[in-house]
N, C-alpha and C positions, 0 to 999 in steps of 0.2 A: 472546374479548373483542374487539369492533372498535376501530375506531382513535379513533371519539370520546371512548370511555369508559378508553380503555389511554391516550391521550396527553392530554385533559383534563381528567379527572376523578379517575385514580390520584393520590395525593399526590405531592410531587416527590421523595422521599425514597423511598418506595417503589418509582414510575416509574424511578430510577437502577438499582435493583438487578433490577428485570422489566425494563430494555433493555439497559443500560449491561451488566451482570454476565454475561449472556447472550454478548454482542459481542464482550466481552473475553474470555470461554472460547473462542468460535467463533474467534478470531483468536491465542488463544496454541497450539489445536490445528495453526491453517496453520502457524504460526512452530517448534514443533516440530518441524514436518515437514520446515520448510526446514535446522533442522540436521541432522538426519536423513540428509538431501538428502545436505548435504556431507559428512557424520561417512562415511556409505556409500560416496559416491565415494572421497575421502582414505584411509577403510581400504581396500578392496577393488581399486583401480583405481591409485593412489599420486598423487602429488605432479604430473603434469605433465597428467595429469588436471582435477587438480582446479583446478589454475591455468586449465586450456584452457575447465573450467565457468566460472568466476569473467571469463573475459576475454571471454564470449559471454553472460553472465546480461545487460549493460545493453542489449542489443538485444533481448531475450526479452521484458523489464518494456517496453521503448517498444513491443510488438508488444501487450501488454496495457492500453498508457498511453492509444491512440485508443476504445479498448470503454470504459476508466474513466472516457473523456473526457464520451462518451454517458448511460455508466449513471447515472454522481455530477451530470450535467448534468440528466438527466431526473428526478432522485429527489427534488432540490429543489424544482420547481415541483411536483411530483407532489404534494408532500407539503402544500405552500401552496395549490395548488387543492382539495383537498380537506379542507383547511381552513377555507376559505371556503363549503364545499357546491358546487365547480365538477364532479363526478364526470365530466361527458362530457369534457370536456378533458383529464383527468387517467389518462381509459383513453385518451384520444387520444394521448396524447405516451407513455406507457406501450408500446402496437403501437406505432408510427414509432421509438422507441428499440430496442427488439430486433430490428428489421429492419434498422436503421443498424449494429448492431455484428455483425450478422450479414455484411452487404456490408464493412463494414471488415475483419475476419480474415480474408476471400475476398485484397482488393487487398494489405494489408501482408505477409500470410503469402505471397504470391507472389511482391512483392518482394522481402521478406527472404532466399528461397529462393534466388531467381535471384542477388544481391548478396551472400552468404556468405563465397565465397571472396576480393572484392575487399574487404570491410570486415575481415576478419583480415589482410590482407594489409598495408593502412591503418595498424593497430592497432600493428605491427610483429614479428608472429607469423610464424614461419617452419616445416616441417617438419613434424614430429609435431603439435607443439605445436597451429598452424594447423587441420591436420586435425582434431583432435578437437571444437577450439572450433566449425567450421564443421559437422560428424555435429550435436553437439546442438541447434546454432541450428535446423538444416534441420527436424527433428522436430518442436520448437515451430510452424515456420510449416507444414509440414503440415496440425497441427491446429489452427490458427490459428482457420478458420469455426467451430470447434465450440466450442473452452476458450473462447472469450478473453469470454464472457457471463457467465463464473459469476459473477464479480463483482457485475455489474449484478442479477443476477437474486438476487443473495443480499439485498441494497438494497431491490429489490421484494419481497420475502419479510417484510422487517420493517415496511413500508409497511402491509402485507396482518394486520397481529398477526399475524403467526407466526414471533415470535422465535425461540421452542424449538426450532422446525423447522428455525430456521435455524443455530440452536447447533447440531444435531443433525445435519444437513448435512453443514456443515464439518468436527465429530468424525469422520464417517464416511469423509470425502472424505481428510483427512489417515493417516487409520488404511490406508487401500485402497490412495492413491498409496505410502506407506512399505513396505507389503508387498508392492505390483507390484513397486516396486523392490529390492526384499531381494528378492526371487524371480530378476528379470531378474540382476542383476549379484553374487548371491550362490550361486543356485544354476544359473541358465543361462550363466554366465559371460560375460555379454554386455557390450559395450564401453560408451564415454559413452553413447551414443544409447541404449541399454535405458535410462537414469538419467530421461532425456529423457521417455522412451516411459511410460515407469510414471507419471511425475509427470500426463501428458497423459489417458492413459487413466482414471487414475482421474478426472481436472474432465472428463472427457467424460460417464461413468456418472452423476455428481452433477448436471450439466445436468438432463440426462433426467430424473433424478429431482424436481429443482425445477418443473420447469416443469408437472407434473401436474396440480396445483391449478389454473395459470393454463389450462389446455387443457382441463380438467372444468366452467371456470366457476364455480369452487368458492370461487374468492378475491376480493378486493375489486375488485381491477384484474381487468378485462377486456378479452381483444382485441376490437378493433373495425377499421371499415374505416377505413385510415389516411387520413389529410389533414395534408399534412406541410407547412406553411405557411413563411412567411421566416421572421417575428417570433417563429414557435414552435424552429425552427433558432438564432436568434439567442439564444432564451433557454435553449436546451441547450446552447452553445456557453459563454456568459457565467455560468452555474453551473458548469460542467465544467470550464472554464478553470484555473481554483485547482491542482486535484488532477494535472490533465493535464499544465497546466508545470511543476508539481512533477515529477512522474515525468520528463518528458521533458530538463526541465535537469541532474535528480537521476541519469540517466543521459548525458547529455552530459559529467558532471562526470566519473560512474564511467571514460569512457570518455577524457578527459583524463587523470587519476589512471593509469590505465593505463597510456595510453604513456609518460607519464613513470617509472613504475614499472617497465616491460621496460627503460628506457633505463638507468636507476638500478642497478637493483638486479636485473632480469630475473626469472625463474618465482618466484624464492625471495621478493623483493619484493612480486610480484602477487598468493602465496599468501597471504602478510602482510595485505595490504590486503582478501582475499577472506574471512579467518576476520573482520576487523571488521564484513564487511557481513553476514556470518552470524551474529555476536552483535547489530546494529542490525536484522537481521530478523526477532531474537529479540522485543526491545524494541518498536521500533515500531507494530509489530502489536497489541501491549496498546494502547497508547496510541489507537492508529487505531480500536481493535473496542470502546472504549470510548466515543469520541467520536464517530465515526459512527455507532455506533447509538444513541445522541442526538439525531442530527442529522434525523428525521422528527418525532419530539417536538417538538423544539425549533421546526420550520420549522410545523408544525403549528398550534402554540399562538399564535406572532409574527402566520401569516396569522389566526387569530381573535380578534386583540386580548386575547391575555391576556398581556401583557408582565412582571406578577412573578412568571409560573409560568418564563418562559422565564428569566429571573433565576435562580431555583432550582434550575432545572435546572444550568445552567452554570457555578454558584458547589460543585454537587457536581463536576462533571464536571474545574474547574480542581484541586480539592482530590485527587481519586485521579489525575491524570495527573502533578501533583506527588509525590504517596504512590509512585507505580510507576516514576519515572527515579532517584528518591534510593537509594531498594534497588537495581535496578537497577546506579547505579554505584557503591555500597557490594561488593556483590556480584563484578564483574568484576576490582575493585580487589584486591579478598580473593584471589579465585582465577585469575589470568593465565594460568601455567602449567598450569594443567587444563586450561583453555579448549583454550588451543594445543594440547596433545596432542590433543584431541580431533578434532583436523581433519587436522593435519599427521604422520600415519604416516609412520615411515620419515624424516621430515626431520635435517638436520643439524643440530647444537647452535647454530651459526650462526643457523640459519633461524629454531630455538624463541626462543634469546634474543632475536633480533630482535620476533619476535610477542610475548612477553612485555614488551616495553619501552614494544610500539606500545601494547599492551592496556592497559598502566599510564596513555597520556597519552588513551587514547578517554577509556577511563569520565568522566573531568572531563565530557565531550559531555549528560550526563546532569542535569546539576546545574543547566543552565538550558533543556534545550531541550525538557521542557514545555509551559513558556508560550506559546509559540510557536505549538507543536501545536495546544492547545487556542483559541488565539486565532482560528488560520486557522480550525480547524470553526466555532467558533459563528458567523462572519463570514459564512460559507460557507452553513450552516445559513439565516441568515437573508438570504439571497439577497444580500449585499453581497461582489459578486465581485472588486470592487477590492482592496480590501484583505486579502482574501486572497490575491489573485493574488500582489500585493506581495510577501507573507511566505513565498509557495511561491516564486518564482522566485527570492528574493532570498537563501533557505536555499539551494537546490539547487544553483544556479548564480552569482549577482552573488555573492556574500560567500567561496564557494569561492576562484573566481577568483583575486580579490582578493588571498586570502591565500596561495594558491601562490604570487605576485609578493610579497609583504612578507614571506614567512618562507625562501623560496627559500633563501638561505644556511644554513641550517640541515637542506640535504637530506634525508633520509627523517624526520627528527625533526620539521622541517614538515610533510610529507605528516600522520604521526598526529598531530599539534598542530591541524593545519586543522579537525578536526570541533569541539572543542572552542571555537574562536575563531569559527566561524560559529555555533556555537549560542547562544553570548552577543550576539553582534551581533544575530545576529534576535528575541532576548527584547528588547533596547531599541526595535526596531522594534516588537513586538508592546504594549508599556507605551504606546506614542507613539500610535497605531492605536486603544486602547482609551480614551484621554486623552481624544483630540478626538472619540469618539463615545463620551461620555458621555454626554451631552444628549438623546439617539435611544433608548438603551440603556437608560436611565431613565426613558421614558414614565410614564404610569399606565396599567393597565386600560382596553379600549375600554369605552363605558359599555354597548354592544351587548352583549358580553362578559359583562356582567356582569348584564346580563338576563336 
């Protein structure tokens, strides 16, 4: 099905569950993986491991946050140019985007490589510890040129109708990295870096294998000879924005959290705060694989003046990212103590209690930070980069801050408190956000549209 008939003509009810349901499997498979990720390190490798993972994962995500920046920046106009029937422009900015993040994981992965030892040093990692964290960074920027596209290219994939393929994908990509890695650190007994090395190799093979369609001509997007202009820069930049300071404040923050976490409470602390970003990598990834694959529909429909389909779309999209954080923190609340076992092998009663406590004040994090979520895509979706920008940088970074300084007395009980308290904070932002763009948001049909 091409994209006029999948994104304008599907009902919106149906369209939800042929994009959205697809997204959200392709993204609960990554999210799997990622516990996986840690359950494997934590049993097999132990406890300062898994802290050395957890204290090097937010430079790994900023090393994938400048590709996200590209791929979510290009996917938007992508998807509104050819909406309007722009197709040459739309394969334009498509080549000049995967040649952009291909020269991006070349310069960061070099960086990163070369600055390893002085950013753990930073961090206030000494010894072991250090080393380990500084083995898995190095691995990531290695493959830097190669992984750090899947993203993007998974984006183009749904641009092109080929959801399934992209569900399909991801299943396969998650399945491969988990059993490189049970192989590396299970039965070649190999240190972090095999954890590292599995996870890489497999978004390497999945590459290759996405890109076939686009290298047979087989798909909607075609490479062409690039012409990479200002204004076409500036409108990658200004889509891409939202998601990229998300990531990039979103680890600024991990990266703050941290050193106050070694100073606090040291490995046993950091591991604390590493199983929450492992149950939020759980969560969020629903949230994310259901709204972003929304987000070509949705940007779709806006650029051809049908604005009660994009209604429709977005009035399901708010209702299941509300349905998936209430279970969600239903869920965590229920079971704490499993959680933590499952990560923390070997830890001290000390350490479980502690994660137990934290994991009782996260899940609150769940009960309002939906809204948010989905407020920044549809913003985003319809090329209104401000105010998504707002709600991304204002989650990951302003309202964190913030609340280190107002809860600070309350030492590690604020640390796990603070997710909870930004997420409320950014649902009144996102109400305020959708208030004064009612007016926009409420159009009628173009009458083009409806010709």
């Amino acid at each position: 099905m091409n994209s006029n008939a999948l994104f304008a003509r599907t009902p919106p009810g149906r369209l939800f569950f042929k994009a959205a349901l697809p997204g959200a499997v392709s993204m609960l498979a990554s999210a799997l993986y990622q516990l996986v990720d840690g359950i494997l390190v934590g049993q097999f490798l132990g406890l300062t491991p898994f802290a050395a993972l957890n204290l090097a994962m937010p430079f790994v995500i900023i090393n994938f946050a400048l590709a996200d920046l590209i791929g979510v920046g290009a996917s938007v106009p992508i998807s509104i140019h050819l909406g309007r029937g722009e197709k040459d422009r739309a394969d334009n900015l498509f080549t000049c985007a995967c040649l952009m993040i291909v020269g991006a994981g070349v310069a960061v992965g070099a960086l990163l490589y070369a600055a390893a030892p002085w950013l753990m040093y930073l961090m206030g990692a000494q010894g072991e510890f250090a080393s380990l964290a500084v083995q898995y960074l190095r691995v990531y920027a290695l493959c830097s040129p190669i992984t750090t596209i899947i993203f993007a290219v998974d984006n183009f994939l749904r641009i092109c109708g080929y959801i399934k393929g992209s569900m399909f994908l991801n299943l396969f990509m998650s399945v491969l990295s988990a059993g490189l890695e049970f192989l590396f650190l299970g039965v070649f007994r190999w240190g972090i870096w095999g954890a590292a090395l599995g996870t890489c190799t497999g978004m390497m093979v999945c590459v290759a294998i996405a890109f076939v369609p686009f290298f047979r001509g087989q798909a909607l997007l075609r490479f062409t000879r690039p012409r990479l202009k200002p204004a076409m820069l500036r409108e990658i930049v200004s889509c891409g924005s939202p998601n990229f300071l998300n990531n990039l404040a979103g680890r600024i923050t991990s990266i703050l959290m941290n050193v106050i976490l070694v100073r606090l409470g040291g490995e046993g602390a950091v591991s604390v705060y590493g199983v929450l970003m492992y149950v939020d990598g759980f969560v969020q990834p629903l949230l994310y694989g259901m709204c972003d694959s929304l987000q070509p529909a949705v940007g779709y429909n806006w650029g051809a003046g049908l604005f009660s389909r994009v209604r429709a779309i977005e009035k399901r999209c708010f209702l299941a990212a509300a349905a998936v954080s209430l279970v969600s923190a239903a869920v965590i609340a229920l079971l704490p103590e499993g959680i933590a076992r499952l990560f923390l092998s070997g830890a001290t009663a000390a350490d479980l209690e502690l994660c137990v406590g934290a994991l009782g004040l996260f899940c609150l994090t769940y009960l309002t930070r939906w809204l948010s979520f989905a407020t920044q895509s549809y913003m985003l979706a319809i090329g209104r980069a401000l105010p998504a920008g707002l709600i991304s940088v204002s989650t990951a970074l302003i309202f964190p801050v913030l609340l280190i300084g107002v809860l600070w007395p309350l030492g590690l009980t604020g640390i796990w408190l603070n997710f909870a308290g930004t997420a409320l904070l950014a649902a009144g932002m996102a109400l305020i956000i959708l208030a004064r763009a009612k007016g926009e948001l409420h159009r009628p049909d173009s009458p083009v549209s409806e010709g």
